[in-house]
C-alpha positions as CSV (number, residue, x, y, z in Angstrom):
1,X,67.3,138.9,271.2
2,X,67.0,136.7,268.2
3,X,69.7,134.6,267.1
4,X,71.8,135.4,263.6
5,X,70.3,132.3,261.9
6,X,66.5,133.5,262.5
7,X,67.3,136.6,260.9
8,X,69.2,135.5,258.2
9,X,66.6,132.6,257.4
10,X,63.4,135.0,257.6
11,X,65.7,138.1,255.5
12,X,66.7,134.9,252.8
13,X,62.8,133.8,252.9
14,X,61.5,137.5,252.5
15,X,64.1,137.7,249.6
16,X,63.1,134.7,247.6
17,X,59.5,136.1,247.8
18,X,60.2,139.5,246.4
19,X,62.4,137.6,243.6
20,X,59.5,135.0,242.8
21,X,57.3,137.5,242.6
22,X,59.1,140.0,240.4
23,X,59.6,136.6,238.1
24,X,55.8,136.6,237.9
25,X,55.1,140.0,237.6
26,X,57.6,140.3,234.7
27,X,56.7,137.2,232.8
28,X,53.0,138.4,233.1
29,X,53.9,142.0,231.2
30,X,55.7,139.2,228.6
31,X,52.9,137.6,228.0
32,X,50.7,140.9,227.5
33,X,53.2,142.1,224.9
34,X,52.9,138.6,223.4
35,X,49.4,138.5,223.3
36,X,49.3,142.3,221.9
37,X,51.5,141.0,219.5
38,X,49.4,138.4,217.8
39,X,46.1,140.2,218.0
40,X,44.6,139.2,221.3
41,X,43.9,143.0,222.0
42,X,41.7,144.1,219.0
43,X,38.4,144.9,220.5
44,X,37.4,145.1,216.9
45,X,39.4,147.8,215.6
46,X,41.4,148.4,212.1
47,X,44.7,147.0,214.2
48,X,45.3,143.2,212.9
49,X,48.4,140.7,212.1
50,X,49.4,142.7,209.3
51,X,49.6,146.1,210.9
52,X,51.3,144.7,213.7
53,X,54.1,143.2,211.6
54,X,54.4,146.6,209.0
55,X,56.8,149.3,209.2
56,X,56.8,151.6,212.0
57,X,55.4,154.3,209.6
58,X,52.4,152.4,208.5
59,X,51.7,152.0,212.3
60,X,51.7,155.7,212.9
61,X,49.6,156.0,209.8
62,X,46.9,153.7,211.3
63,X,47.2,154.9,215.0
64,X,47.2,158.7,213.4
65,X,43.6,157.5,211.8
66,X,42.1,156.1,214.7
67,X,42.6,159.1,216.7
68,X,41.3,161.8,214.0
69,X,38.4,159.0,212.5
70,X,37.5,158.8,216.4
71,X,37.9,162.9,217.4
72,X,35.5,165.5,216.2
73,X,37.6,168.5,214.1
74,X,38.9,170.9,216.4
75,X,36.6,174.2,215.8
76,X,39.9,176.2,213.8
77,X,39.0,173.7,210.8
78,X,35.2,174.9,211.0
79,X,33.7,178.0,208.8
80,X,34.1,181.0,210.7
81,X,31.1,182.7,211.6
82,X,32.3,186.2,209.9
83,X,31.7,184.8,206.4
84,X,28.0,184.7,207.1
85,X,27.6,188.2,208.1
């Protein structure tokens, strides 16, 4: 049987793994929103500086024209075939 200090030094070693590696994984979603934040993320697209630091309206706006500039129509907005016959 293993003695109270082996257990407690490999739980305490186990637990400062876990808490250096949340630190890491957290500061790496930081940095994302960071680099989202200044533009790194464009891949060429109508988002910029200015968007990013607009109202939250004007960001719908833009993300609300990406989507529908991107999508065909649905078919309900096409001419029904009834008024040719």
């Amino acid at each position: 049987m293993k003695s109270d200090a082996v257990i407690f030094s490999v739980a305490y070693w186990h637990l400062s793994m876990f808490v250096k590696y949340l630190k890491h994984f957290l500061l790496f979603f930081v940095f994302l929103e960071w680099w989202d934040r200044i533009g790194g993320r464009d891949n060429g697209t109508t988002r910029s500086r200015v968007i990013g630091s607009a109202p939250i309206e004007a960001q719908l706006i833009s993300s609300q024209f990406q989507l529908t500039s991107f999508f065909p129509r649905p078919p309900s907005t096409m001419i029904p075939f009834s008024r040719f016959g």
